[in-house]
C-alpha positions in Angstrom: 10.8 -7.0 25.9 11.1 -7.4 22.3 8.7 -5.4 19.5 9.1 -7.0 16.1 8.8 -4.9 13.7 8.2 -7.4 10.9 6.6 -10.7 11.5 7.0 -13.3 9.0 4.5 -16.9 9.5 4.6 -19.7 7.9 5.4 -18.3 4.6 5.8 -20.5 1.4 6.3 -19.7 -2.5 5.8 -21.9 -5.2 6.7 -21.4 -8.4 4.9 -24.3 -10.6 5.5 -27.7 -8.6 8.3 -26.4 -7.1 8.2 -25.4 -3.7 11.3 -22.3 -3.3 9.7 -21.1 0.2 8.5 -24.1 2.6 7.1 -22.9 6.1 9.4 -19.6 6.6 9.0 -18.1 10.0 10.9 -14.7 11.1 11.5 -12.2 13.4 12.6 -8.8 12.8 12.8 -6.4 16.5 12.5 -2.8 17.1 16.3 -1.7 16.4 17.6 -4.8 15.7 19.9 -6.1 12.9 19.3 -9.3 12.1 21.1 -11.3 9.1 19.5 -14.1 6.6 22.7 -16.8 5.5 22.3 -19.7 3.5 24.1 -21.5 0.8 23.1 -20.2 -3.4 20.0 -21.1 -4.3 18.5 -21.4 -0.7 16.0 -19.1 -1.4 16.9 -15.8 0.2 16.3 -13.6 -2.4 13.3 -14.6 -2.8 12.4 -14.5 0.6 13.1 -10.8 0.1 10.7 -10.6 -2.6 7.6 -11.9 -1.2 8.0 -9.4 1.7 8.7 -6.6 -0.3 5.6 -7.2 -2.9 7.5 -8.6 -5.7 6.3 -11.9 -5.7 3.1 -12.9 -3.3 3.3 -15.5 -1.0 1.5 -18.8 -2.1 0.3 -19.1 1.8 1.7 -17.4 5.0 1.5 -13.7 6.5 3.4 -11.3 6.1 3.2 -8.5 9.0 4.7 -5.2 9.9 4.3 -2.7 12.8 6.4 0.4 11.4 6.2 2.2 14.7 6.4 -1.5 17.5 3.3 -0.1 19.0 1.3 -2.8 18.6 -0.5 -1.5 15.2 -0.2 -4.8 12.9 -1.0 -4.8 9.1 -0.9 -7.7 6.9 1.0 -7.1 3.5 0.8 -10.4 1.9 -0.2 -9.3 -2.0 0.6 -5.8 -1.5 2.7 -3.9 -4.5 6.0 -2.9 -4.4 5.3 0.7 -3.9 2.4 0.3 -1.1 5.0 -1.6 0.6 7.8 1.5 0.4 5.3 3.6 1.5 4.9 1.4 4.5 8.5 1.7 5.0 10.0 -0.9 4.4 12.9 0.0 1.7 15.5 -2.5 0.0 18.5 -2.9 -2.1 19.3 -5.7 -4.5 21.5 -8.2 -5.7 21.9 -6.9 -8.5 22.1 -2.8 -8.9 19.0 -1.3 -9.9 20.6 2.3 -10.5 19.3 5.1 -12.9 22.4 5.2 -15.2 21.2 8.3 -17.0 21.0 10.1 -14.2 23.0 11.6 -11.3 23.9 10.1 -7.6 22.1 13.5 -6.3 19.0 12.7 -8.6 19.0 8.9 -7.5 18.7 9.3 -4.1 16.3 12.3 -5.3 14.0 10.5 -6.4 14.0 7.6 -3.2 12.0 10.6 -1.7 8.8 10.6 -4.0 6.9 7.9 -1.5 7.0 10.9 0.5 6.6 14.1 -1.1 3.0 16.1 -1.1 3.4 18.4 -3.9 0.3 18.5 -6.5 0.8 18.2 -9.9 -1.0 21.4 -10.4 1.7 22.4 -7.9 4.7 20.4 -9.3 3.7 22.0 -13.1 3.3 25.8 -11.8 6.4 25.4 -9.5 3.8 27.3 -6.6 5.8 28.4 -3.3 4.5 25.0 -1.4 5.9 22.9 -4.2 9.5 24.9 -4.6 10.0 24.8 -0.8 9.6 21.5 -0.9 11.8 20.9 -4.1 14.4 22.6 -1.8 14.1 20.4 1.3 14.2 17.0 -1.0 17.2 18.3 -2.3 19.2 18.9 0.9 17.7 15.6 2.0 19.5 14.1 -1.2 22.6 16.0 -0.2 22.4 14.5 3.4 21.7 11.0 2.9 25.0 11.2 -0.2 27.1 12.9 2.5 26.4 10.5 5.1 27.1 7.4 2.8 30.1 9.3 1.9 29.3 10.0 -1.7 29.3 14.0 -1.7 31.6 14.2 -3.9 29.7 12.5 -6.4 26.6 13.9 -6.1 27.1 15.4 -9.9 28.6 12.3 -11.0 26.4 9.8 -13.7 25.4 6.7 -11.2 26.7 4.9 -14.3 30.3 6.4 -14.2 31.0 5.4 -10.1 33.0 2.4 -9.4 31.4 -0.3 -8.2 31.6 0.1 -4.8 30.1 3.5 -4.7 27.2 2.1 -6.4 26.3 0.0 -3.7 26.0 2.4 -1.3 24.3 5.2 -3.8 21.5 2.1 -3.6 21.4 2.2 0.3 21.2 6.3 0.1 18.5 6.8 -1.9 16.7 3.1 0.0 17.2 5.7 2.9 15.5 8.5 1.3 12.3 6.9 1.5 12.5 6.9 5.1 12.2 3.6 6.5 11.8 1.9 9.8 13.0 -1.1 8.1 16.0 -1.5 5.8 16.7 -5.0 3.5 20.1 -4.9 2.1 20.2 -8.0 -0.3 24.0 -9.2 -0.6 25.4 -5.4 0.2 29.1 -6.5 0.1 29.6 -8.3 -3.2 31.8 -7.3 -5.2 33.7 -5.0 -2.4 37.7 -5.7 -1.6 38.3 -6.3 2.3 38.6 -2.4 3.3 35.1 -1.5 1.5 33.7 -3.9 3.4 35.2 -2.8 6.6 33.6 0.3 5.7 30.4 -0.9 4.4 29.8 -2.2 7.9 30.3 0.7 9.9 28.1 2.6 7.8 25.7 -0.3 8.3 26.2 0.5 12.5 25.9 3.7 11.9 23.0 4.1 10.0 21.3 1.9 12.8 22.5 4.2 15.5 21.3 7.6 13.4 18.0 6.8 12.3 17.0 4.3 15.0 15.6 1.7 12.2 15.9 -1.9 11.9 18.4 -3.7 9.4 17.9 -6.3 8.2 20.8 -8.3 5.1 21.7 -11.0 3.2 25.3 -11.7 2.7 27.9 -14.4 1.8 30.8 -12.2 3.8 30.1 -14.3 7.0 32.9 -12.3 9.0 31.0 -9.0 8.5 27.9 -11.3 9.2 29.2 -12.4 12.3 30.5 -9.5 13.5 27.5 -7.1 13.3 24.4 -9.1 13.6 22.6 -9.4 16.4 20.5 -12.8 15.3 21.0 -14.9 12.3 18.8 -16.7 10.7 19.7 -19.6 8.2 17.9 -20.7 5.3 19.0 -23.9 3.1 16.5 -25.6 0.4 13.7 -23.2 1.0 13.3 -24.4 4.7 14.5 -22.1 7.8 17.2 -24.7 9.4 18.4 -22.4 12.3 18.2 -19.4 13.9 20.3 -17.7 16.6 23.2 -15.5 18.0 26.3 -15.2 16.0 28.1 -17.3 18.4 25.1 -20.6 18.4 25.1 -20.3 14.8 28.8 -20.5 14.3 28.5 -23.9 16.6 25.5 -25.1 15.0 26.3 -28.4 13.6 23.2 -28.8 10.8 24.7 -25.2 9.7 27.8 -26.5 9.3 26.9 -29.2 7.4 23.9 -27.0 5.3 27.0 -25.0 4.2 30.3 -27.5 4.3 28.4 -31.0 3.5 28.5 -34.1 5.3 31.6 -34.5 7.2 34.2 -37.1 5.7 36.9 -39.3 6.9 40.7 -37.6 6.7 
């Protein structure tokens, strides 16, 4: 039996007269990883956005249940912040890092949603507040050493290669503790091996804190390979969904991504 965690119906977005979102329906399940594919300018990212509270959905709902029990709340209109403390945690396209600042205080900082120190307490540095200080710390540490950035934790954000960037974004995404994580285009920008690597940390990650993933990404082999549903999305309209295998067969995917077929 499947328990989505995030229930998407009949969303649109409109921006003026022009429609960007028309009718959107998806499933995310319990565990699951499940990828969004379309040509540029289908309207992915912005799909992401009017889940994640950036942008509000013109009409639609917007639904989670964190835990699949059952327990359904409605985001639709809800800020960016209310929506991480839901726990549901995102990356973008492009990298929104803190340059002056270290990898260890980046990922640092992913924890706030979910610290409880006062700022009586935070400002008088009481036991309570140090001992937690201490635990977001080797939290930091953790989440660095498990997206294999340890060595970097002292390093400026701003002075890692690219690469390492990307996954400094999923780390501290991480440190909020989610039960559902949006990667928006994880692999650009990566050579072949990185993005070997990228997607067995993507597995892993899955496996180790028993969350739901959910990405957008151009690199349809990695797509392919790890997802287990796809969902395609061309003009702002939800043209297929399906297992990696349907999709690849899918003739109006094909042709959403190739064009119409010509003559040799």
């Amino acid at each position: 039996m499947n328990n989505p965690v995030l229930n998407v119906k009949t969303v649109c977005k409109d921006f003026g007269g022009i429609r960007a979102l028309d009718e959107v329906d998806l499933v995310v399940n319990d565990k699951e990883i499940v990828a969004l594919i379309g040509p540029n300018g289908a309207g992915k990212t912005t799909f992401f956005n009017c889940i994640t509270g950036i942008y509000t959905p013109t009409s639609g709902d917007v639904i989670i249940d964190p835990d699949a029990s059952g327990h359904h709340v409605r985001i639709n209109g809800k800020k960016p912040n209310i929506v991480t403390e839901y726990g549901m945690a995102r990356t973008f396209q492009n990298i929104r890092l803190f340059h002056s600042m270290t990898a260890l205080e980046n990922v640092m900082i992913g924890t706030h949603c979910r610290t409880k120190a006062s700022i009586w307490g935070a400002v008088s540095r009481n036991k309570a507040a140090r001992e937690e200080e201490q635990a977001v710390i080797e939290k930091a540490y953790h989440l660095l050493e498990l997206v294999g950035l340890s060595e970097f934790a002292d390093e400026l954000s701003s002075n890692m290669p690219y690469g390492k960037q990307r996954r400094l974004e999923i780390a501290r995404a991480l440190a909020t503790d989610p039960f559902l994580l949006l990667l928006d285009e994880p692999a650009a920008g990566m050579n072949p091996q990185e993005t070997l690597d990228l997607e067995q940390l993507i597995m892993d990650i899955r496996e180790q804190f028993n969350i739901s993933i959910m990405l957008i990404e151009h690199d349809m082999k990695m797509v392919m390979s790890m997802s287990d549903r796809i969902y395609v999305l061309d003009y702002g309209r939800m043209i297929a969904t399906g297992t990696p295998q349907e999709i690849a067969e899918n003739p109006t995917v094909i042709k959403a991504y190739l064009g119409e077929d010509h003559d040799d």
